[in-house]
C-alpha positions as CSV (number, residue, x, y, z in Angstrom):
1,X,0.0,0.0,0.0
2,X,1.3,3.3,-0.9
3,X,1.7,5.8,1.8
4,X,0.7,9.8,1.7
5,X,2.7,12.7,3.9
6,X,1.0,13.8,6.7
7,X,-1.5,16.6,5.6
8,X,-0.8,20.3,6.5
9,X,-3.6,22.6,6.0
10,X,-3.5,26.3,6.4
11,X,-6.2,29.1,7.3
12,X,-7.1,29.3,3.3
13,X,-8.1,25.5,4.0
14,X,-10.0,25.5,7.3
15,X,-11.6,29.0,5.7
16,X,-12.6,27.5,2.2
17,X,-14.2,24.4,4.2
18,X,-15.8,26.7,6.9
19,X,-17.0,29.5,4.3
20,X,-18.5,27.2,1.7
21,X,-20.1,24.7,4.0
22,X,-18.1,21.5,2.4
23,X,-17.2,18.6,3.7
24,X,-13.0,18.5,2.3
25,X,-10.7,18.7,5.1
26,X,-11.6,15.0,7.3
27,X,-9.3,12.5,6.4
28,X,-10.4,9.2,5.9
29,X,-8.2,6.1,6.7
30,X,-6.7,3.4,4.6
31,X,-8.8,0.9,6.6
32,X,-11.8,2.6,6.4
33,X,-12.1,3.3,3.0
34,X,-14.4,1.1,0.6
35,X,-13.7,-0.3,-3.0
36,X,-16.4,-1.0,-5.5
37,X,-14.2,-2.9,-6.6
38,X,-13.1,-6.5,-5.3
39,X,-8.9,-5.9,-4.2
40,X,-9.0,-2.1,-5.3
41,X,-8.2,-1.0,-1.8
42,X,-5.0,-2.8,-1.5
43,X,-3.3,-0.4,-3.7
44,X,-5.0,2.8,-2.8
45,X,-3.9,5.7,0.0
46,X,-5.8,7.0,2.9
47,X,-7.9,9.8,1.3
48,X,-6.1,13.7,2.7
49,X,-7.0,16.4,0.3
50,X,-4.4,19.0,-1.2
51,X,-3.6,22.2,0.9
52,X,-4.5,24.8,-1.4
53,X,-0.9,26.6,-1.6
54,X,-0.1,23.3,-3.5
55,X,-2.6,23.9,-5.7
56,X,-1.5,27.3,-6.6
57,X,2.1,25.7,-7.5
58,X,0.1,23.0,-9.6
59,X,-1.9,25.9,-11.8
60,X,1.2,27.7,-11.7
61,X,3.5,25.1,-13.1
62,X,0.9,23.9,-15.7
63,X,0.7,27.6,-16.6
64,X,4.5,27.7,-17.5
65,X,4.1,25.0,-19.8
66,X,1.8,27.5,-22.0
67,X,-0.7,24.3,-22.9
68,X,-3.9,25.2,-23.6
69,X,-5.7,22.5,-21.6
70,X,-9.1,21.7,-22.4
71,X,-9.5,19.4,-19.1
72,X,-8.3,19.0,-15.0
73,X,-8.7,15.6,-14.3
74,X,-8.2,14.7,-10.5
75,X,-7.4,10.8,-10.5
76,X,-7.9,9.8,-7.0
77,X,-10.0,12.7,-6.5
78,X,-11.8,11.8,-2.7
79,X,-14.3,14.6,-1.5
80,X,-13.3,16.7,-4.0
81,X,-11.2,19.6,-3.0
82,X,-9.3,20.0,-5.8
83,X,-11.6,19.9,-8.8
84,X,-14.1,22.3,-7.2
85,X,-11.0,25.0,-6.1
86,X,-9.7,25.0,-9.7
87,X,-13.1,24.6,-11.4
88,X,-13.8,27.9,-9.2
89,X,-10.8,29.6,-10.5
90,X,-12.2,29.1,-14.3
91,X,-8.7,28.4,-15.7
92,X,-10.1,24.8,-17.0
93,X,-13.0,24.9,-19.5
94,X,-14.1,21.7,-17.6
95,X,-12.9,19.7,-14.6
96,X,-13.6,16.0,-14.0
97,X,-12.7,13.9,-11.0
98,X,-12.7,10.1,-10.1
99,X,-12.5,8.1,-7.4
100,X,-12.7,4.2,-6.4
101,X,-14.5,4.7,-3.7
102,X,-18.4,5.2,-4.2
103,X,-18.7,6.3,-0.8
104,X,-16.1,10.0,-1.2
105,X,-18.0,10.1,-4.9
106,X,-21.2,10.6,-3.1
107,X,-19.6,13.1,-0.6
108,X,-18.1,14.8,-3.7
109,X,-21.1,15.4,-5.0
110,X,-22.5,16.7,-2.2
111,X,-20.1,19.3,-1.8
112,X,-20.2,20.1,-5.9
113,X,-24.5,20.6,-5.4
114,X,-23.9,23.3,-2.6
115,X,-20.5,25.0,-4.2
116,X,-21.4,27.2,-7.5
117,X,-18.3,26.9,-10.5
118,X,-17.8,29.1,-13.9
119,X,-17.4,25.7,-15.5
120,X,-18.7,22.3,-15.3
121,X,-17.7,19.7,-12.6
122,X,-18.4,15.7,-13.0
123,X,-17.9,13.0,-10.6
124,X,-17.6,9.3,-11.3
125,X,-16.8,6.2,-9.4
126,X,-14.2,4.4,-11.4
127,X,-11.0,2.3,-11.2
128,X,-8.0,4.1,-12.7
129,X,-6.8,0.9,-14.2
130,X,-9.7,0.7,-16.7
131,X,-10.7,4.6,-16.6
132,X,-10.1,6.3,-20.1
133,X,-9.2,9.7,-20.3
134,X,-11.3,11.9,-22.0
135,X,-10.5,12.8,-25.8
136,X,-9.4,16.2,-25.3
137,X,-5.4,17.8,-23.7
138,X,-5.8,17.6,-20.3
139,X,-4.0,18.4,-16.8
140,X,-4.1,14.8,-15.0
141,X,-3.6,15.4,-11.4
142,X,-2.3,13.0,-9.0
143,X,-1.9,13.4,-5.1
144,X,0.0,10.2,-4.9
145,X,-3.1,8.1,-5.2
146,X,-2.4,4.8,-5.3
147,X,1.0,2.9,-5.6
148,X,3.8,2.0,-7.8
149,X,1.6,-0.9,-9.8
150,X,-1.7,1.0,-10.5
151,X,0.0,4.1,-11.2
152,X,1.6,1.6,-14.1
153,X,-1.5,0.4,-15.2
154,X,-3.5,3.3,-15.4
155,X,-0.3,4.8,-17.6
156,X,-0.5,1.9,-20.2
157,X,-4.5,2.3,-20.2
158,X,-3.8,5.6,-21.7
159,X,-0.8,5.3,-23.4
160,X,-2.6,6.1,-26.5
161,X,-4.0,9.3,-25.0
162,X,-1.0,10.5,-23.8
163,X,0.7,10.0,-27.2
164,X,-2.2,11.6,-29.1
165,X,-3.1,14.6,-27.1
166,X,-0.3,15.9,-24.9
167,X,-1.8,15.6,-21.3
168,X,0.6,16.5,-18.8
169,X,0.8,14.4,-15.6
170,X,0.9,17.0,-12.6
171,X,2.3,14.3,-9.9
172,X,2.1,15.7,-6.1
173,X,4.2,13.7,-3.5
174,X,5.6,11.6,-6.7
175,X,7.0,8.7,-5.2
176,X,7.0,6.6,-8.1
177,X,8.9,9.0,-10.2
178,X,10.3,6.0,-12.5
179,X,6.9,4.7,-13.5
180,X,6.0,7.3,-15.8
181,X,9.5,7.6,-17.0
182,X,9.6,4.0,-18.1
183,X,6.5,4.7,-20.1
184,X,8.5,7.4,-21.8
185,X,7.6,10.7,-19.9
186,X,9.9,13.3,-19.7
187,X,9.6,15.4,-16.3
188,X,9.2,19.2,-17.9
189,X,8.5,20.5,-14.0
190,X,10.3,19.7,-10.8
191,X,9.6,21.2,-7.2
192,X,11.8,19.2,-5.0
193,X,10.4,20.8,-2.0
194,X,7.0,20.3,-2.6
195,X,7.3,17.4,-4.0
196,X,5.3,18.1,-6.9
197,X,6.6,17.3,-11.0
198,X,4.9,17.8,-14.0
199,X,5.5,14.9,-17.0
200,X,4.5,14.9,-20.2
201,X,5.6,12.6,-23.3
202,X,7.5,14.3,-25.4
């Protein structure tokens, strides 16, 4: 099982929870967390969400890359945090997340009903190992989700969309660095002290 750091939120956490009325910030334990899926859970994290100054270094890093990205796709995406702050920012024509778990889908949409966005926001339960990417250059965000061998398989289920379109792979907490480099990513981003790289195949 793959491991997350130890979450760190700020006031612009506790306040976005607190001001909005969502349910983001409560992390949910390994051993409490529920696969639709028979042996899903043995490769997932406990769910934490992003602290929001991490987010601001995603958006900025993804900026630098001067992509026009038609999608933010949060793989892994628990409650929800992160699609509904950027999909607030409107930098993303559309943002989609997805999430194993049925049961942080269904408080994910919760939060999306109450929380008003400039652009669409979608929520599906699915396993990243069969999930497809949607057809269009996208920003695929990953908190560390799962570990070394779904992070593999989900790569080589969209190989083909990563050749085709261009999608850049904004990794936070990358652990498993070498897994998207032996699918032939380049790293075109890298934030040693926050952990976070952006990869994209060249």
């Amino acid at each position: 099982m793959a491991q997350k750091r130890l979450y760190d939120p700020d006031w612009r956490d506790r306040w976005f929870e607190w001001r909005n009325g969502l349910d983001v910030e409560a992390k949910v334990p390994h051993e409490r967390l529920t696969a639709t899926a028979p042996g899903d859970i043995a490769f997932a994290t406990s769910y934490q969400p992003m602290a929001i100054r991490t987010l601001k270094a995603v958006h900025a890093a993804a900026a630098r890359t001067g992509i026009a990205f038609r999608r933010f796709v949060d793989i892994g995406c628990g409650k929800g945090k992160a699609c509904l702050w950027t999909a607030r920012t409107g930098r993303f024509p559309a943002c989609l997340g997805i999430d194993f778990s049925a049961e942080l889908v269904a408080i994910a949409e919760r939060n999306r009903r109450i929380f008003p966005t400039p652009v669409p926001v979608e929520f599906r339960v699915a396993n990243a190992r069969d999930f497809r990417l949607p057809d269009e250059t996208s920003l695929v965000f990953l908190f560390n989700p799962f570990d070394d061998e779904m992070l593999d398989l989900f790569l080589e289920t969209n190989a083909v969309h990563f050749r085709r379109r261009g999608s850049v792979i904004a990794y936070v907490y990358d652990l498993h660095r070498e897994v998207p480099a032996a699918h032939g990513f380049r790293t075109v981003h890298d934030d040693p002290k926050r952990r976070l790289s952006l990869h994209r195949i060249m």
